[in-house]
PDB file of N, H, CA, C and O in Angstrom:
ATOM      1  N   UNK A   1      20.134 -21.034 -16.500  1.00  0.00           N
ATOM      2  CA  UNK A   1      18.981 -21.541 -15.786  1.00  0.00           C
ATOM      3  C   UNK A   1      17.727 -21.192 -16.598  1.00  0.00           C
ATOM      4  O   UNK A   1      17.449 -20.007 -16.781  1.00  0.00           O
ATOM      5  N   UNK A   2      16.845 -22.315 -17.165  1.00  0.00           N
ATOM      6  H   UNK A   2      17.071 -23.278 -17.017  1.00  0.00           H
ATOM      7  CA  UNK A   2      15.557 -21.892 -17.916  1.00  0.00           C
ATOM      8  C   UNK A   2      14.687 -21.027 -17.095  1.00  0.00           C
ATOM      9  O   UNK A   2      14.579 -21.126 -15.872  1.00  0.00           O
ATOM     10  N   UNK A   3      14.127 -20.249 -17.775  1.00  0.00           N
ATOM     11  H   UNK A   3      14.215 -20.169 -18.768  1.00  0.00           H
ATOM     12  CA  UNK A   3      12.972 -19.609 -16.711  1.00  0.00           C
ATOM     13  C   UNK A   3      11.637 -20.740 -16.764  1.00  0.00           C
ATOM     14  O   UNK A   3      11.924 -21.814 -17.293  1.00  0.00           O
ATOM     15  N   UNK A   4      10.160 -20.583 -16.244  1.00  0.00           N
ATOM     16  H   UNK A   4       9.927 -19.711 -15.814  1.00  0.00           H
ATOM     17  CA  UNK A   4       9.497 -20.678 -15.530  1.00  0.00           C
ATOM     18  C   UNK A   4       8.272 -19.816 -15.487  1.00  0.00           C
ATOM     19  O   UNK A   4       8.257 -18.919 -14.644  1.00  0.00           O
ATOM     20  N   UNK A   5       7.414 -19.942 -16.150  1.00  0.00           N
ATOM     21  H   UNK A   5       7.426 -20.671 -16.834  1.00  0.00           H
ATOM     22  CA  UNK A   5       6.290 -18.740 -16.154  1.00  0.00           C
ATOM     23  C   UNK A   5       5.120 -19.564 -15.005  1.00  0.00           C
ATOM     24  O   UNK A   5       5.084 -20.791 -14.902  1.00  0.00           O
ATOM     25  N   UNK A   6       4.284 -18.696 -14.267  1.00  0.00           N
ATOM     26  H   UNK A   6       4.313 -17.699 -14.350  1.00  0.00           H
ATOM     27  CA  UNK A   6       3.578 -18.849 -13.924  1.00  0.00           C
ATOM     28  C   UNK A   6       2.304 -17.686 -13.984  1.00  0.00           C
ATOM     29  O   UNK A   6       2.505 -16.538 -14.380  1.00  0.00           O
ATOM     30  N   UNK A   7       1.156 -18.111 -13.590  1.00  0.00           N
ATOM     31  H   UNK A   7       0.993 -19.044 -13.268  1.00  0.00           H
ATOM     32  CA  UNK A   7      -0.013 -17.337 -13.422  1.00  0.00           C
ATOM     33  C   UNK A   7       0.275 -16.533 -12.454  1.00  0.00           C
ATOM     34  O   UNK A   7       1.284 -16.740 -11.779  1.00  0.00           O
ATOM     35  N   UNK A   8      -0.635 -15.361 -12.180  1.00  0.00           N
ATOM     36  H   UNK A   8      -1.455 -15.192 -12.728  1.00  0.00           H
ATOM     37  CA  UNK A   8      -0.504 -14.160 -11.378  1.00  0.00           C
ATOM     38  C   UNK A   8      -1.581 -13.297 -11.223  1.00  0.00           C
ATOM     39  O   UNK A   8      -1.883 -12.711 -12.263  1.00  0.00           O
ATOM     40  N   UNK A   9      -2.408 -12.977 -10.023  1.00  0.00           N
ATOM     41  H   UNK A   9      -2.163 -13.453  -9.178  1.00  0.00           H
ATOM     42  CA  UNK A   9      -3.359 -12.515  -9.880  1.00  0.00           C
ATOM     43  C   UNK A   9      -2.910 -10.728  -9.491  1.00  0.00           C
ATOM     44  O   UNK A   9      -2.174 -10.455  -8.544  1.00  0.00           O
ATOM     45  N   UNK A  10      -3.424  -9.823 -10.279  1.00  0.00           N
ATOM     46  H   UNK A  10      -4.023 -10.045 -11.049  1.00  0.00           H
ATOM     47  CA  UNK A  10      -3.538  -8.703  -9.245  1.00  0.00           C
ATOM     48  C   UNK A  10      -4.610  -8.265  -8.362  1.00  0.00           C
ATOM     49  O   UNK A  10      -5.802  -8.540  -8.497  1.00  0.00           O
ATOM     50  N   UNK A  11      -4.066  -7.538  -7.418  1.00  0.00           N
ATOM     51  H   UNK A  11      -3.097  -7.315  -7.308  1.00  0.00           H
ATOM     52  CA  UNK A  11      -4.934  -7.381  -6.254  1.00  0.00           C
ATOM     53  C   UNK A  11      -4.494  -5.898  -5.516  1.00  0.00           C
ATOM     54  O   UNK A  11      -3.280  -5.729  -5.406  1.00  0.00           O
ATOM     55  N   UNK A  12      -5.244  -4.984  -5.083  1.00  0.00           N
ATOM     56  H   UNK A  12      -6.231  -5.121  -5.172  1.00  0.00           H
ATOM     57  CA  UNK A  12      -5.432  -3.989  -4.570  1.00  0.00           C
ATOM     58  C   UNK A  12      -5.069  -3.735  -3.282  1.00  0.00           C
ATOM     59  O   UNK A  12      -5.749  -4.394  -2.495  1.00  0.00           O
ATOM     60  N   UNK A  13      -4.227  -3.008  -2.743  1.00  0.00           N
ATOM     61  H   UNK A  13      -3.674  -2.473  -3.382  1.00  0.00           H
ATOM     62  CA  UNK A  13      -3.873  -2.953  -1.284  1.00  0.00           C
ATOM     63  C   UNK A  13      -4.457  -1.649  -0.735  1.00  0.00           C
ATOM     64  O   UNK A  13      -4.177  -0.548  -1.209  1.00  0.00           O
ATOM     65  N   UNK A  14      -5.396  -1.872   0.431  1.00  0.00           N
ATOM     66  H   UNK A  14      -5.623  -2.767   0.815  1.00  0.00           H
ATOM     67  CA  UNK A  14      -5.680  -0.282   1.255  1.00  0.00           C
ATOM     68  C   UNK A  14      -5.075  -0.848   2.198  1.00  0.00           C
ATOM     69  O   UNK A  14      -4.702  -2.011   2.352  1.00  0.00           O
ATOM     70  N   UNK A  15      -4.967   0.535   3.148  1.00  0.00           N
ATOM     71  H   UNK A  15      -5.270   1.479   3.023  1.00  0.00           H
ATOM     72  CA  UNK A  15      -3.780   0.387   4.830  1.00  0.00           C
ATOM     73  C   UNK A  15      -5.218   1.163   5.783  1.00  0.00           C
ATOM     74  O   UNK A  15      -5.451   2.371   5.827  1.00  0.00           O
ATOM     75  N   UNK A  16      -5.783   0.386   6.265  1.00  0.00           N
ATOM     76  H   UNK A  16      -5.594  -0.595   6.229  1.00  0.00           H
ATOM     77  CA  UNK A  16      -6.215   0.344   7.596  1.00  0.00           C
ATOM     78  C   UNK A  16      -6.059   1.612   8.380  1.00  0.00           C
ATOM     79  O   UNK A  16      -4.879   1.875   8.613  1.00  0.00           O
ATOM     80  N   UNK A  17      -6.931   2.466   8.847  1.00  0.00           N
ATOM     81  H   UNK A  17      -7.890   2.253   8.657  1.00  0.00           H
ATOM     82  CA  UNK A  17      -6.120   3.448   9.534  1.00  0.00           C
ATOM     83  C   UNK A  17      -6.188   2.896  10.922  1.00  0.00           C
ATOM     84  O   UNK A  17      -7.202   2.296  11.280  1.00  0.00           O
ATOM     85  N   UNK A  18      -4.822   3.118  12.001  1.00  0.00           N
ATOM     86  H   UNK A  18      -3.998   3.604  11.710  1.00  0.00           H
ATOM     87  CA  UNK A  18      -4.567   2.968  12.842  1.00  0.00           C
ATOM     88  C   UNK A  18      -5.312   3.274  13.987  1.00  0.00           C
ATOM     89  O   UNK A  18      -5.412   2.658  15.048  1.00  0.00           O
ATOM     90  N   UNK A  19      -5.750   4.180  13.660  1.00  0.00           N
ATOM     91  H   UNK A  19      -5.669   4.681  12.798  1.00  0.00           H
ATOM     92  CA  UNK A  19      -6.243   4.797  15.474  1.00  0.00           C
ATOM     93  C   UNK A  19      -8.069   4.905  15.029  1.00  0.00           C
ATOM     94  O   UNK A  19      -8.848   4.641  15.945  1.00  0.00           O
ATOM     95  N   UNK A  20      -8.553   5.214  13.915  1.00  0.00           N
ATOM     96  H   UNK A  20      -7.921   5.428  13.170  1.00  0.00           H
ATOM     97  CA  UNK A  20     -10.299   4.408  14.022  1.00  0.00           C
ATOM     98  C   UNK A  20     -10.648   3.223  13.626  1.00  0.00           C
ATOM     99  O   UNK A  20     -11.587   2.689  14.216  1.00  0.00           O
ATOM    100  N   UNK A  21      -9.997   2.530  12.553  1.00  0.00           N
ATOM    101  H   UNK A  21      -9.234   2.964  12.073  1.00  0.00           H
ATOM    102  CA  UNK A  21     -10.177   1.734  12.313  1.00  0.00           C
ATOM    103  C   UNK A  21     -11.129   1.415  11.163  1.00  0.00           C
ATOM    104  O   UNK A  21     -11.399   0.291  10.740  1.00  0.00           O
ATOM    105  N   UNK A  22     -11.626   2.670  10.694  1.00  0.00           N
ATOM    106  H   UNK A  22     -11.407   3.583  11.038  1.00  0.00           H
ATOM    107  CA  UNK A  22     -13.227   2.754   9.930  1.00  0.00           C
ATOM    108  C   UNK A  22     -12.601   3.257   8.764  1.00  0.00           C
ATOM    109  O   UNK A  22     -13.292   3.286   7.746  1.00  0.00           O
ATOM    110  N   UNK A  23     -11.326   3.695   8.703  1.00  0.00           N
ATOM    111  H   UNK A  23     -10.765   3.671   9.530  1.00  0.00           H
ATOM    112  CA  UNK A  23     -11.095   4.560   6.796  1.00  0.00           C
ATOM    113  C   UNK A  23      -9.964   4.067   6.538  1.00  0.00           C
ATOM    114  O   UNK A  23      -9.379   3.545   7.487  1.00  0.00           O
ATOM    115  N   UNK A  24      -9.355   4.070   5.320  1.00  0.00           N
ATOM    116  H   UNK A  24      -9.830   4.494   4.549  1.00  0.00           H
ATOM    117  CA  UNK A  24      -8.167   3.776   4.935  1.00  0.00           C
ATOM    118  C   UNK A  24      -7.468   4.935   4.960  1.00  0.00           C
ATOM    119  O   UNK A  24      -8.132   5.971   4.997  1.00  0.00           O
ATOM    120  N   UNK A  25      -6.003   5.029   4.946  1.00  0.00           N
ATOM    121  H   UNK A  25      -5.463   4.188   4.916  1.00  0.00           H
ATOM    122  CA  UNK A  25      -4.853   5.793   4.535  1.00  0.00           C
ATOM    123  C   UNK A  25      -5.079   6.166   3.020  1.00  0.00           C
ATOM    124  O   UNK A  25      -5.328   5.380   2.106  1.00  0.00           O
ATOM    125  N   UNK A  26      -4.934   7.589   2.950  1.00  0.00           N
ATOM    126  H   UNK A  26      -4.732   8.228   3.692  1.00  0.00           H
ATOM    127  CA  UNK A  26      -4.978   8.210   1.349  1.00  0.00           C
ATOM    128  C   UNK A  26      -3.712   8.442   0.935  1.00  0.00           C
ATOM    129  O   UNK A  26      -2.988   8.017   1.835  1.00  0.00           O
ATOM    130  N   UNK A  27      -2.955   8.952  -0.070  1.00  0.00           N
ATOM    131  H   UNK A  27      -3.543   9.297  -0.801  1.00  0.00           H
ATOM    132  CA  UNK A  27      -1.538   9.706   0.291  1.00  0.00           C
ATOM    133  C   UNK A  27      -2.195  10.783  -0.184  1.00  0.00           C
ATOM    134  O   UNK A  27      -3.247  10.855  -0.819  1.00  0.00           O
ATOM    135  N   UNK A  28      -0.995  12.117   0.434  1.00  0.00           N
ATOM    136  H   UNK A  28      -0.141  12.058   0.950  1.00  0.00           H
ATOM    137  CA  UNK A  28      -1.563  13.177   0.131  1.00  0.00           C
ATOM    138  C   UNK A  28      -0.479  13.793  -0.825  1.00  0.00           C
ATOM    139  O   UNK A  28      -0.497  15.023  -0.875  1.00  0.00           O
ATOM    140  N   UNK A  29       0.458  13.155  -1.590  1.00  0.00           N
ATOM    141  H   UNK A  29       0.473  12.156  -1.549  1.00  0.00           H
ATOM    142  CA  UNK A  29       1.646  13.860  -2.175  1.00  0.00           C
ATOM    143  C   UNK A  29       2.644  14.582  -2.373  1.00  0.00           C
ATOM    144  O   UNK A  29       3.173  15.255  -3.258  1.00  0.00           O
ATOM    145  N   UNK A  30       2.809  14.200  -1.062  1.00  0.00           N
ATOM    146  H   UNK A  30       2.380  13.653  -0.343  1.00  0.00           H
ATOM    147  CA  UNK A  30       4.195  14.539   0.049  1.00  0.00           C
ATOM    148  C   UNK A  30       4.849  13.526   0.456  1.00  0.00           C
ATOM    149  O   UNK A  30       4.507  12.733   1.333  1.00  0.00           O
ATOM    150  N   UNK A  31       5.910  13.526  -0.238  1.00  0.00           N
ATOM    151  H   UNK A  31       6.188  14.171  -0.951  1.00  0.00           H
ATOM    152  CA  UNK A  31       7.100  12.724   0.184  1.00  0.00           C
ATOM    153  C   UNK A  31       8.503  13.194   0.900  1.00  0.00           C
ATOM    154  O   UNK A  31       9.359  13.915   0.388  1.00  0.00           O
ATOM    155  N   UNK A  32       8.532  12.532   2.382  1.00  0.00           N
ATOM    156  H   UNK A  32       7.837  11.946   2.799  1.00  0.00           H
ATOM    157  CA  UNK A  32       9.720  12.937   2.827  1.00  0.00           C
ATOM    158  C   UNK A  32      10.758  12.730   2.448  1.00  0.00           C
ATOM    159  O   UNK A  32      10.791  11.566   2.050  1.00  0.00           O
ATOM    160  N   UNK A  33      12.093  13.422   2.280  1.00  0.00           N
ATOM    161  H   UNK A  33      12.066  14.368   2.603  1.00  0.00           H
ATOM    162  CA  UNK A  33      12.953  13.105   1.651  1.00  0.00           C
ATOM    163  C   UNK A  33      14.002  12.211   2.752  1.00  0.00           C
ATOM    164  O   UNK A  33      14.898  12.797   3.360  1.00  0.00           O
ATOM    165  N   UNK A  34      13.835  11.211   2.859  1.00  0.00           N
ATOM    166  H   UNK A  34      13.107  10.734   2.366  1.00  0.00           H
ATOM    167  CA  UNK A  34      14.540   9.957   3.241  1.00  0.00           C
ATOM    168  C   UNK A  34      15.144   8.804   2.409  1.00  0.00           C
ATOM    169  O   UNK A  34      14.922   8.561   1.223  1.00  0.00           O
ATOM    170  N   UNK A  35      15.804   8.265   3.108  1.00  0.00           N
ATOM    171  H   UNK A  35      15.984   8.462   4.072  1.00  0.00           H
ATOM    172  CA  UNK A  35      16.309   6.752   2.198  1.00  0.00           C
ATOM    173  C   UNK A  35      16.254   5.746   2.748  1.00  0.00           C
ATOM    174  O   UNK A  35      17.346   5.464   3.242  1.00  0.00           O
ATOM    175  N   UNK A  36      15.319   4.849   2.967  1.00  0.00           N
ATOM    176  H   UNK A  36      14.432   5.078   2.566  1.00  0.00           H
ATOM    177  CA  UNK A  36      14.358   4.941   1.858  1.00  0.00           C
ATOM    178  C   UNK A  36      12.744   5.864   2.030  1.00  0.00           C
ATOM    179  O   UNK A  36      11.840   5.539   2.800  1.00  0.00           O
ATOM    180  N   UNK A  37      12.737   6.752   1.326  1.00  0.00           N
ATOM    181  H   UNK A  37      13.471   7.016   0.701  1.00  0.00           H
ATOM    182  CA  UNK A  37      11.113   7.552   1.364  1.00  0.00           C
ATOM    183  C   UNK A  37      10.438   7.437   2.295  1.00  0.00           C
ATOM    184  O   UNK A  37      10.306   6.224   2.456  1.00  0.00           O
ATOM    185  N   UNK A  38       9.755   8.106   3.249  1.00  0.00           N
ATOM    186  H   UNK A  38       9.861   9.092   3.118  1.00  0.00           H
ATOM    187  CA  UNK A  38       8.759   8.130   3.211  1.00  0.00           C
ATOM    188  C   UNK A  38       7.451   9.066   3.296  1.00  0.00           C
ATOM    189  O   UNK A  38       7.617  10.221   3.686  1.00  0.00           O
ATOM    190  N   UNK A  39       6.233   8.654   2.971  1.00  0.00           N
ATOM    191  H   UNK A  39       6.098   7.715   2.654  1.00  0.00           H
ATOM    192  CA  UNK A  39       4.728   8.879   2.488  1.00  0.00           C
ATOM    193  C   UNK A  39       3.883   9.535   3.262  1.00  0.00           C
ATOM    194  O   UNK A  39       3.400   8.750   4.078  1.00  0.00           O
ATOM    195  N   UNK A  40       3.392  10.839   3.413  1.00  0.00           N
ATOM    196  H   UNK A  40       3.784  11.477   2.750  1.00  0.00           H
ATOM    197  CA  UNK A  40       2.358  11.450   3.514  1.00  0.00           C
ATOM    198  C   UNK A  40       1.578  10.718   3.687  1.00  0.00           C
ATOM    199  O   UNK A  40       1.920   9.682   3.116  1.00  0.00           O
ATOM    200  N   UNK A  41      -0.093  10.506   4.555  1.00  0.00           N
ATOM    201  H   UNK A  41      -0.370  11.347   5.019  1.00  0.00           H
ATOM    202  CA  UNK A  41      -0.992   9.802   4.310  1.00  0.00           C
ATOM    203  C   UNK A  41      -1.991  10.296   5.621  1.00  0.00           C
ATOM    204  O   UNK A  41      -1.797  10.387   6.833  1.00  0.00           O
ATOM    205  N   UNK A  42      -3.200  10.572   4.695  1.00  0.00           N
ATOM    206  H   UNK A  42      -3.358  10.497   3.710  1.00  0.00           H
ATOM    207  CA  UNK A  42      -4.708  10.992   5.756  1.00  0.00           C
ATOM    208  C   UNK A  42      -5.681  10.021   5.795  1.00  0.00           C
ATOM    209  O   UNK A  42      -6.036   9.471   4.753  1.00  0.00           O
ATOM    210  N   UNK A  43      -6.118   9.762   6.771  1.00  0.00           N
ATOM    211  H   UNK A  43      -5.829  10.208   7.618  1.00  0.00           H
ATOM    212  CA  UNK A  43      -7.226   8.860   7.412  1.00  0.00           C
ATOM    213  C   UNK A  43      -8.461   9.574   6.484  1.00  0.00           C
ATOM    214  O   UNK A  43      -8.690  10.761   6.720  1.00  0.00           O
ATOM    215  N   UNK A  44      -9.475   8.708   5.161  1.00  0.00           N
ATOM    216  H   UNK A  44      -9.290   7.744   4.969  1.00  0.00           H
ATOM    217  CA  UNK A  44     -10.246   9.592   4.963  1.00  0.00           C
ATOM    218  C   UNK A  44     -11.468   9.186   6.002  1.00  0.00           C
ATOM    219  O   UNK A  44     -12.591   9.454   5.576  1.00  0.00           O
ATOM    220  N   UNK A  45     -11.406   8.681   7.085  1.00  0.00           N
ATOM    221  H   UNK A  45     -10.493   8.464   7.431  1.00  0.00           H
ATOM    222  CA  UNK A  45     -12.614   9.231   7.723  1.00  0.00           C
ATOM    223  C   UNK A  45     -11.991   9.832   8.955  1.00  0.00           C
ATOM    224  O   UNK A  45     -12.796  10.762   8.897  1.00  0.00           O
ATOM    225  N   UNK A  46     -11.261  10.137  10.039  1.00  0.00           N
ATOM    226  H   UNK A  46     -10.607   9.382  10.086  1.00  0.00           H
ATOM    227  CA  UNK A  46     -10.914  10.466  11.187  1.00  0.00           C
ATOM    228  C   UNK A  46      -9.943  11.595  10.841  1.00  0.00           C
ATOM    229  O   UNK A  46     -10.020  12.531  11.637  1.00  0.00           O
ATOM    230  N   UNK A  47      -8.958  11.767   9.759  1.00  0.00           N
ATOM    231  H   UNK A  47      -8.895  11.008   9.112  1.00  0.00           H
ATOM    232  CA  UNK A  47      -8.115  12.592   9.319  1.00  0.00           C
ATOM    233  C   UNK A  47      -6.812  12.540   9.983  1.00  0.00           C
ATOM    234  O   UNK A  47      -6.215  13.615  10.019  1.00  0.00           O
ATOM    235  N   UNK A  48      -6.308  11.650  10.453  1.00  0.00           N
ATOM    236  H   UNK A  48      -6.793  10.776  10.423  1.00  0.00           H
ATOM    237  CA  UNK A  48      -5.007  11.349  11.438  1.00  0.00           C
ATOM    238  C   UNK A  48      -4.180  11.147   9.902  1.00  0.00           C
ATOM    239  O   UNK A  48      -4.373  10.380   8.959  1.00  0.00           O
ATOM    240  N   UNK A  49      -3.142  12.269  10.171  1.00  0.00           N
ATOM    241  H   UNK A  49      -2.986  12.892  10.937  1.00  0.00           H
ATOM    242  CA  UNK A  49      -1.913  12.147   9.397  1.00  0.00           C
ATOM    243  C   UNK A  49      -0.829  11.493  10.104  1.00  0.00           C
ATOM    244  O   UNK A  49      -0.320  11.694  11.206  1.00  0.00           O
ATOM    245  N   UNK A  50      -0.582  10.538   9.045  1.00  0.00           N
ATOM    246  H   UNK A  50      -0.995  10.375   8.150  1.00  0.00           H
ATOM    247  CA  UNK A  50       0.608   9.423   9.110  1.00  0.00           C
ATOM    248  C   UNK A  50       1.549   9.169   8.170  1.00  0.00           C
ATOM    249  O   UNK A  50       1.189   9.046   6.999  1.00  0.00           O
ATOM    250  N   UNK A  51       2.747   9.063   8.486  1.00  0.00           N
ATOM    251  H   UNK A  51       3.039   9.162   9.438  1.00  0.00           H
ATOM    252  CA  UNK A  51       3.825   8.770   7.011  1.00  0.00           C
ATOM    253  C   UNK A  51       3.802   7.237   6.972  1.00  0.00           C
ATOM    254  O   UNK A  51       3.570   6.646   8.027  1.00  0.00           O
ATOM    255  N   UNK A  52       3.942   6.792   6.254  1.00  0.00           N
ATOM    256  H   UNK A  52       4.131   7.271   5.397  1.00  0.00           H
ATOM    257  CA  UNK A  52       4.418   5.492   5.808  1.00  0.00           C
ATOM    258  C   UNK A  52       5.172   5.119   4.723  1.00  0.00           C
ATOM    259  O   UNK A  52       5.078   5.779   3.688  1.00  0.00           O
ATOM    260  N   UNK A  53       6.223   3.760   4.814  1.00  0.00           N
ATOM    261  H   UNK A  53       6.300   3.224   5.655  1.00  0.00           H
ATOM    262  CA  UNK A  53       7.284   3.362   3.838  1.00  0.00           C
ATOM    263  C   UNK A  53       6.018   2.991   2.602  1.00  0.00           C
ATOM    264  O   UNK A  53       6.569   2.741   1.530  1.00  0.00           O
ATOM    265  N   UNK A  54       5.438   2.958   2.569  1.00  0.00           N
ATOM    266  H   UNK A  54       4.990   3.162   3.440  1.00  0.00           H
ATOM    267  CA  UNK A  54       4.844   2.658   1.053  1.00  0.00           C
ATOM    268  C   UNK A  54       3.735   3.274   0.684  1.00  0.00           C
ATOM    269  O   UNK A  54       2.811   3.196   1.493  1.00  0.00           O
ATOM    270  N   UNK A  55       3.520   3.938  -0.416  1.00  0.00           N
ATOM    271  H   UNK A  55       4.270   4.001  -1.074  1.00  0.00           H
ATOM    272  CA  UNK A  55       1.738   4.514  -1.113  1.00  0.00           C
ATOM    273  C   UNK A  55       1.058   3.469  -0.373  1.00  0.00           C
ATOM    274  O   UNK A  55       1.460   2.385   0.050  1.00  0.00           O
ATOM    275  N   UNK A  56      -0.323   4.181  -0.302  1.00  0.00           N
ATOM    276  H   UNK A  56      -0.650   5.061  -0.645  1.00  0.00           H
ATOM    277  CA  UNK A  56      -1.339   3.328  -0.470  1.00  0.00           C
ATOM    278  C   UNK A  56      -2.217   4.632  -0.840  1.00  0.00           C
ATOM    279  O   UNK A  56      -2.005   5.844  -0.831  1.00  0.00           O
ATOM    280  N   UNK A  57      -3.453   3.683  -1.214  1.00  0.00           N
ATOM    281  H   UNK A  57      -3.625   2.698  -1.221  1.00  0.00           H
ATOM    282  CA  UNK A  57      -3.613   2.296  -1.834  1.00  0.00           C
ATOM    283  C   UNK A  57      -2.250   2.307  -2.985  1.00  0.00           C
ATOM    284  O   UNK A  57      -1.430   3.129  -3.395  1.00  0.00           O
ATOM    285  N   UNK A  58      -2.598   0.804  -3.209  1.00  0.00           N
ATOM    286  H   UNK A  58      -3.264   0.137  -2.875  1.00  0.00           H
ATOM    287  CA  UNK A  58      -1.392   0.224  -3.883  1.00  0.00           C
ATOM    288  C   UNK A  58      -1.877  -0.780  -4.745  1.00  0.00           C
ATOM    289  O   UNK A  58      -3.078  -1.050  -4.750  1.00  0.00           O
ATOM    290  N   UNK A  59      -0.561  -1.729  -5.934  1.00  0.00           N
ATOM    291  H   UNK A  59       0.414  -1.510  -5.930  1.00  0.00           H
ATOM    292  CA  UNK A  59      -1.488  -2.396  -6.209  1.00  0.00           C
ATOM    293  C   UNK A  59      -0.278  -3.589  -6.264  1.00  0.00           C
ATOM    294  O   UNK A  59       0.917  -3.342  -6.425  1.00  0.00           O
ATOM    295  N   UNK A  60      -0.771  -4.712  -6.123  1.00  0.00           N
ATOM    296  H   UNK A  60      -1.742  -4.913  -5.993  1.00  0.00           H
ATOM    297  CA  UNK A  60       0.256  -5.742  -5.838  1.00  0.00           C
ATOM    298  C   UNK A  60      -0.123  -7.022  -7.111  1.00  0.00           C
ATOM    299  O   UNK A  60      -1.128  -6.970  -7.820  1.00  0.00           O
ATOM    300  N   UNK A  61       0.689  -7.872  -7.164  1.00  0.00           N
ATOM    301  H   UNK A  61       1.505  -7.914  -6.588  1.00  0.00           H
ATOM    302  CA  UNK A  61       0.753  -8.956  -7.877  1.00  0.00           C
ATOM    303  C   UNK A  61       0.537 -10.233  -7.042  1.00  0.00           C
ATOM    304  O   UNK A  61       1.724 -10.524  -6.891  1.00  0.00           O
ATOM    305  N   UNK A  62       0.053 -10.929  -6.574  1.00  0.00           N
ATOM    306  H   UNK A  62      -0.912 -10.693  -6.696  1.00  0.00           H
ATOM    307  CA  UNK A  62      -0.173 -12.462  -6.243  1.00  0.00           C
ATOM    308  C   UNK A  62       0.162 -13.930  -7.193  1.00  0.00           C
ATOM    309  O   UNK A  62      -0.425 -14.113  -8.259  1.00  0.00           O
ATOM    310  N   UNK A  63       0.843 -14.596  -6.827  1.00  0.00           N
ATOM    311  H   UNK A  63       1.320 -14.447  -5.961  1.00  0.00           H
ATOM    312  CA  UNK A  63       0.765 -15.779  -7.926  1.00  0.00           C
ATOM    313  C   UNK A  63      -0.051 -16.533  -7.425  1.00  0.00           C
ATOM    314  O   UNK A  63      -0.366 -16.618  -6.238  1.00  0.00           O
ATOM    315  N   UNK A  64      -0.517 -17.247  -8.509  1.00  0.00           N
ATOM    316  H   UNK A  64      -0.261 -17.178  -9.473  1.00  0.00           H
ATOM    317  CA  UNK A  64      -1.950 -17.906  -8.397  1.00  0.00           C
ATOM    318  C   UNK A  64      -1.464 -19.492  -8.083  1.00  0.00           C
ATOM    319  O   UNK A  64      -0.845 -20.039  -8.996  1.00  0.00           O
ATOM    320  N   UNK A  65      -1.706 -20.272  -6.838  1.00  0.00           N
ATOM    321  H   UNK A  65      -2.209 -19.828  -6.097  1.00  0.00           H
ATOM    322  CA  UNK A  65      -1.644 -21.555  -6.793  1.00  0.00           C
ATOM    323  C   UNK A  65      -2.628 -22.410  -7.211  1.00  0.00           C
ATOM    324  O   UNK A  65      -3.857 -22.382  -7.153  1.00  0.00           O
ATOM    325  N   UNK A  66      -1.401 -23.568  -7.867  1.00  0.00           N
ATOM    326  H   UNK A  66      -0.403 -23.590  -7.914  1.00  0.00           H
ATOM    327  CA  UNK A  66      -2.681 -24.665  -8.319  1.00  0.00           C
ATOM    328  C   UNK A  66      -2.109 -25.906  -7.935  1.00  0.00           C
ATOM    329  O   UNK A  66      -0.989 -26.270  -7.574  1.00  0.00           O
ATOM    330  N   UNK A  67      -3.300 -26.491  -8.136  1.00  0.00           N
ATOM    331  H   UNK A  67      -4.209 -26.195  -8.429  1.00  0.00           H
ATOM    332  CA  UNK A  67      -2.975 -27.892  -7.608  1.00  0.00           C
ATOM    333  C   UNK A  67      -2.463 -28.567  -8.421  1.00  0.00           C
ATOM    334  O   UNK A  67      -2.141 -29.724  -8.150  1.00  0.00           O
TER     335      UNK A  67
END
């Protein structure tokens, strides 16, 4: 099967904190030992510690549509 290249934007992911709504999730570099992982993470404005399945911030790939 030939491959296929396309364009691809990157783009930055923050996680919202849950309960103010005003700061993002930091990680703090603590990882639980699960399968699959998961993530340490402080509210930097309210300070509510939360685990989550993925880092954040993060950084993601987008493909770019064209017409």
């Amino acid at each position: 099967m030939p491959e296929r290249t396309y364009e691809v934007k990157t783009v930055g992911v923050d996680y919202e904190c849950d309960a103010c709504h005003a700061g993002t999730m930091q990680q703090t570099g603590i990882m639980l030992p699960s399968d699959p992982p998961w993530w340490r993470h402080k509210c930097s404005n309210c300070g509510l510690v939360e685990d989550l399945r993925q880092k954040y911030p993060t950084v993601r790939w987008e493909r770019v549509l064209t017409a």
